[in-house]
C-alpha positions as CSV (number, residue, x, y, z in Angstrom):
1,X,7.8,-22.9,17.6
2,X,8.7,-25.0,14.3
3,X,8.7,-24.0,11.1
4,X,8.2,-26.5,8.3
5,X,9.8,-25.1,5.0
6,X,10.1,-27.8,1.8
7,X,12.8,-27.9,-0.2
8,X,12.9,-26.4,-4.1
9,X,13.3,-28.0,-7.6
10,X,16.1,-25.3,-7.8
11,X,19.5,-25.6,-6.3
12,X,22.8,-24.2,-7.0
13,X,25.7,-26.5,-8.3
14,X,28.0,-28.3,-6.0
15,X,31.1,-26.7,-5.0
16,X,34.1,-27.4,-7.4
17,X,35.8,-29.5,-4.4
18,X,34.7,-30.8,-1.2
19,X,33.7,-33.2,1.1
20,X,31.1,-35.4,0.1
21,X,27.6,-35.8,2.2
22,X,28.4,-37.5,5.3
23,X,24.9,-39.6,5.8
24,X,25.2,-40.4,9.9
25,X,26.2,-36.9,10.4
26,X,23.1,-35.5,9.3
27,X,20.4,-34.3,12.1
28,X,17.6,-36.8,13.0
29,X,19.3,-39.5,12.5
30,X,16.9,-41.9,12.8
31,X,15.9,-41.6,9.3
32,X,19.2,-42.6,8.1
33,X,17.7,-46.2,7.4
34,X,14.8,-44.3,5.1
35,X,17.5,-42.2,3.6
36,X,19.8,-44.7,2.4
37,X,16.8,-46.2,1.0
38,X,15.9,-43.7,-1.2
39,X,19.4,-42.5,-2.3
40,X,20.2,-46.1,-3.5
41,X,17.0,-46.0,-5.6
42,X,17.8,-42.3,-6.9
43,X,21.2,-42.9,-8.2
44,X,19.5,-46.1,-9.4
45,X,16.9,-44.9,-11.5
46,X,19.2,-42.1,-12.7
47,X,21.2,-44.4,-14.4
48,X,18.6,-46.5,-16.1
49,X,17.4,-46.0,-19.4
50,X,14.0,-44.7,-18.4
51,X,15.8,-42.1,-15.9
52,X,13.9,-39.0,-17.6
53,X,10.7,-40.6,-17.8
54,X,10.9,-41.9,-13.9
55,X,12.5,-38.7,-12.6
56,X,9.4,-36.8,-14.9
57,X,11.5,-34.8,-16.2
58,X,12.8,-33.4,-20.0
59,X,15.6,-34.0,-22.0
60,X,16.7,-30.7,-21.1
61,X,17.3,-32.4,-17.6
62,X,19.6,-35.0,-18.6
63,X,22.5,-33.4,-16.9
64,X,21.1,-33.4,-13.9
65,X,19.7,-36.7,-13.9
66,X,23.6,-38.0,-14.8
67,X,25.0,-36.2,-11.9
68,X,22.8,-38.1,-9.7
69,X,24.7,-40.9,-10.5
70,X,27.5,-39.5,-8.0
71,X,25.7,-37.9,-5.3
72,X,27.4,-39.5,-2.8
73,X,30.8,-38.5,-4.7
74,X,29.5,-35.1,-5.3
75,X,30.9,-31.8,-2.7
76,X,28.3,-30.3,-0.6
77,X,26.5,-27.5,0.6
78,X,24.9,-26.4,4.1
79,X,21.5,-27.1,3.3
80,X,20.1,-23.0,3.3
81,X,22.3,-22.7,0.2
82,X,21.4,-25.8,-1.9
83,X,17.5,-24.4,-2.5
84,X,17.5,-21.6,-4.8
85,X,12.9,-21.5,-5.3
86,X,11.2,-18.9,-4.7
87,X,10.2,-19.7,-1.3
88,X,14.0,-20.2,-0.3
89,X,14.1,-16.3,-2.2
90,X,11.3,-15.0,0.2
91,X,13.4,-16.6,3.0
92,X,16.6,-15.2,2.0
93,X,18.5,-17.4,4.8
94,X,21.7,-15.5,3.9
95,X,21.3,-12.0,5.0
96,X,19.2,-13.4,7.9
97,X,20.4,-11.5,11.0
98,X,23.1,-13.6,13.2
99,X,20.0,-13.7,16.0
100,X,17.7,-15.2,13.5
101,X,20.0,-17.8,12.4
102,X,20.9,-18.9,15.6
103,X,16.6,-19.3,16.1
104,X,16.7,-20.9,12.6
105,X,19.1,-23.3,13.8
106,X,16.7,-25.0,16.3
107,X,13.4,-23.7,14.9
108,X,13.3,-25.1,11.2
109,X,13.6,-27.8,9.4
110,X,13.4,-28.9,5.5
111,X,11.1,-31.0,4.5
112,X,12.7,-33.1,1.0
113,X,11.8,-35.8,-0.6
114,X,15.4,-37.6,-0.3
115,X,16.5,-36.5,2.7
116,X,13.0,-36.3,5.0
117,X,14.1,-33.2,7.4
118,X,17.1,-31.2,7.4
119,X,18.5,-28.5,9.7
120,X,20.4,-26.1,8.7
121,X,23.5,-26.9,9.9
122,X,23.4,-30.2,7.8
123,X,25.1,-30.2,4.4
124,X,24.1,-32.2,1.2
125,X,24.5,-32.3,-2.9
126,X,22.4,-30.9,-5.2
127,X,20.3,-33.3,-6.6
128,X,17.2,-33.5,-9.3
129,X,13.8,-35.7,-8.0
130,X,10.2,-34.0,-6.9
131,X,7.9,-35.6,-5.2
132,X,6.4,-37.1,-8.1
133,X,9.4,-39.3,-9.0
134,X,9.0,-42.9,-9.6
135,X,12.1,-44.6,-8.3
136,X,13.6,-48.1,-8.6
137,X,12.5,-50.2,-5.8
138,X,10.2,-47.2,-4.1
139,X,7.6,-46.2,-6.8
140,X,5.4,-43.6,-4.4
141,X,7.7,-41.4,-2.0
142,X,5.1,-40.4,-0.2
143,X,3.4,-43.7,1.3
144,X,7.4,-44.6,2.2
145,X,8.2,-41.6,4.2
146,X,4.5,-41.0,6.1
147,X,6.1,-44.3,7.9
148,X,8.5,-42.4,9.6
149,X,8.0,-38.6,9.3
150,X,5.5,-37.9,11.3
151,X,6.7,-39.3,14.7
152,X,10.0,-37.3,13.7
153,X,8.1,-34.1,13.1
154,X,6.2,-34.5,16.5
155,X,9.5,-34.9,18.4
156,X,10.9,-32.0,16.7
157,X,8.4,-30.2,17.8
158,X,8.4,-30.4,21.4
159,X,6.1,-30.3,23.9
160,X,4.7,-27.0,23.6
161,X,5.0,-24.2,20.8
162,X,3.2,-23.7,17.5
163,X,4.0,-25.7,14.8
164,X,3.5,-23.3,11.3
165,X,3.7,-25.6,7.9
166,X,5.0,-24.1,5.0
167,X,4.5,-26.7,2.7
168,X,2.3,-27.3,-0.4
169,X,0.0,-30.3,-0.3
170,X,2.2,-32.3,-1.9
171,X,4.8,-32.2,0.4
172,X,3.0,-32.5,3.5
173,X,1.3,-35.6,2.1
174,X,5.4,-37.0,3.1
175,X,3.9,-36.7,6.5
176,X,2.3,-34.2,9.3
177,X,3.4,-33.9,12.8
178,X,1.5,-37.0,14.6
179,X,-0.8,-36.4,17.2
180,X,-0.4,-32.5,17.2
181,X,-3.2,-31.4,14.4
182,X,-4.6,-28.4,17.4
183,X,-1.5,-26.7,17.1
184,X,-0.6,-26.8,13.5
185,X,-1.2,-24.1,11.2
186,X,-0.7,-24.6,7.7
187,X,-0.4,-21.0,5.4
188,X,-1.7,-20.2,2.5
189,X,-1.6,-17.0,0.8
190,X,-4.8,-15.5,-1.2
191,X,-3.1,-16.1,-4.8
192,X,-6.5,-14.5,-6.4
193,X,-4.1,-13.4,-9.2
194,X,-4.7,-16.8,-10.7
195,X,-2.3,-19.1,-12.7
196,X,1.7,-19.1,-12.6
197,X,1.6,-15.9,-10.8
198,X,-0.4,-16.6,-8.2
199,X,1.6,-20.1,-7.1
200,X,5.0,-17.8,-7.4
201,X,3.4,-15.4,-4.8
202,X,2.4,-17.9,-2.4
203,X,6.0,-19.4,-2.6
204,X,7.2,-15.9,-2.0
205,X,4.8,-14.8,0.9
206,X,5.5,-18.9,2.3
207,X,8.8,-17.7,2.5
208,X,8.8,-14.5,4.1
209,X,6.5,-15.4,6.9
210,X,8.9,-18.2,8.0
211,X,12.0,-15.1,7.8
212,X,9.6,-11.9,9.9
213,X,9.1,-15.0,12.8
214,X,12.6,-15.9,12.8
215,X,13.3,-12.2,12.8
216,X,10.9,-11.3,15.3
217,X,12.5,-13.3,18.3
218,X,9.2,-14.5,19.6
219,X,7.8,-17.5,20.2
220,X,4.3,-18.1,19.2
221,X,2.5,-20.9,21.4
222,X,-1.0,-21.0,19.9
223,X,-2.2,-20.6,16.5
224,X,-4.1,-17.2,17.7
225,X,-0.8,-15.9,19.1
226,X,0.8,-16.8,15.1
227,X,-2.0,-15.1,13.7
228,X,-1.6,-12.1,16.1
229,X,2.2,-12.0,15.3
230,X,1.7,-12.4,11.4
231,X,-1.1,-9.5,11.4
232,X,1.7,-7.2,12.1
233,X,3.2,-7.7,8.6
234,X,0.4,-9.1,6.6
235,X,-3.7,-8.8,6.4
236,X,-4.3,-12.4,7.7
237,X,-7.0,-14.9,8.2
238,X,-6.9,-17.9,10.9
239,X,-9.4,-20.8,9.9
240,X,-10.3,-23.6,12.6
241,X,-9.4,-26.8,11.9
242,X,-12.2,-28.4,9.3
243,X,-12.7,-31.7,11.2
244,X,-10.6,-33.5,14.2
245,X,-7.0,-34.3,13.4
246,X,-7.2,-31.9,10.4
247,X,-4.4,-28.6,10.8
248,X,-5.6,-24.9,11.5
249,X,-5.5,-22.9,8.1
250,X,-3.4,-19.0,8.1
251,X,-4.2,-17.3,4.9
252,X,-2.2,-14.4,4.5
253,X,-4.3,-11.8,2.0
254,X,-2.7,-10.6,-1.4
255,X,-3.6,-7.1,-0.7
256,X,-0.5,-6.9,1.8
């Protein structure tokens, strides 16, 4: 099994000393090229004079944009305890049991913007820059990484084993695990209580799904068996996939 999680606009500070991020000692390290790439344009557009505006971002933010400026300066973090969202909360990667963060370890990655998949084990800066940022040199993320990402996904993934995406559209459009659409689920949750509140409980429930299969020990191989598994904890849904090459759909129901 692998389990997709994105990153979060949230992260705590950077350690008051440190090591700073070590760039060919991150895992799949084929991406390094990609990742150099974008770092260069990050700290690039953060010092320009239209940083805020490329970063979309406020004034309120200006800090933040600034200490890009030194990210590869900065002291780092193992990757679990840079994102501080909501989904990262429903995670809760800290008081995970030691069984389910040794399954962690080989079973998820982060999906980011900057750094196109993380393990755990890896350890990086905070940094400020969604999806949506317009960098120096790059302009769309998304285009840029769906070059590379999803051959990197598919070999993460293995041979066998269902592949459970935790991401929102936005961040899958980075890239989906090539080739392997009939056993990738994507999950949604049923946010029928609308607005702000709905999007924080889908984070939430995103979240805690990717935590109840780490803690479960097992290892789904179908999307049935996923669905199966995630009934135990939540009223769920599995959809077929709409079309060929399109993902199966897992909504998990608000009444849980």
């Amino acid at each position: 099994m692998l389990i997709i999680v994105p990153s979060s606009e949230t992260k705590q500070a950077p350690p008051k000393r440190g090591k700073p991020v070590a760039l060919d000692a991150l895992s799949f390290p084929e991406l390094s090229p990609m990742r150099e790439r974008v770092l260069d344009a990050l700290i690039a557009t953060s010092a320009s004079p239209d940083a805020l505006a490329r970063l979309q971002v406020g004034p309120s933010f200006l800090d933040e944009a600034d200490r890009n400026t030194r990210l590869r300066l900065l002291p780092v973090r193992p990757v679990l305890e840079v994102y501080t969202g909501t989904l990262h909360g429903g995670l809760d990667a800290a008081t995970l049991s030691a069984g389910a963060k040794r399954r962690a370890s080989t079973r998820l990655v982060v999906a980011s913007a900057l750094w196109g998949l993380l393990r755990p084990s890896d350890k990086i800066p905070p940094y400020r820059m969604n999806i949506c940022a317009r960098l120096v040199g790059i302009d769309h993320l998304e285009p840029a990484w769906r070059e590379v990402l999803p051959d990197v996904l598919a070999q993460a993934a293995g041979k066998r084993g269902v592949i459970l995406d935790t991401r929102a559209v936005s961040y899958q459009a980075l890239g989906m695990p090539a080739g392997l659409s009939e056993r990738t689920v994507t999950l949604h949750a049923d946010a029928s209580a609308g607005g702000r509140v709905g999007n924080v409980f889908t984070k939430r429930v995103r979240g805690e799904a990717a935590r109840f299969l780490l803690e479960s020990g097992e290892d789904p191989r179908t999307p049935t068996e996923l669905a199966r598994l995630l009934s135990e904890r939540w009223p769920v849904r599995l959809e077929e996939p709409a079309r060929v090459g399109r993902p199966w759909v897992l909504t998990v129901s608000l009444s849980a």
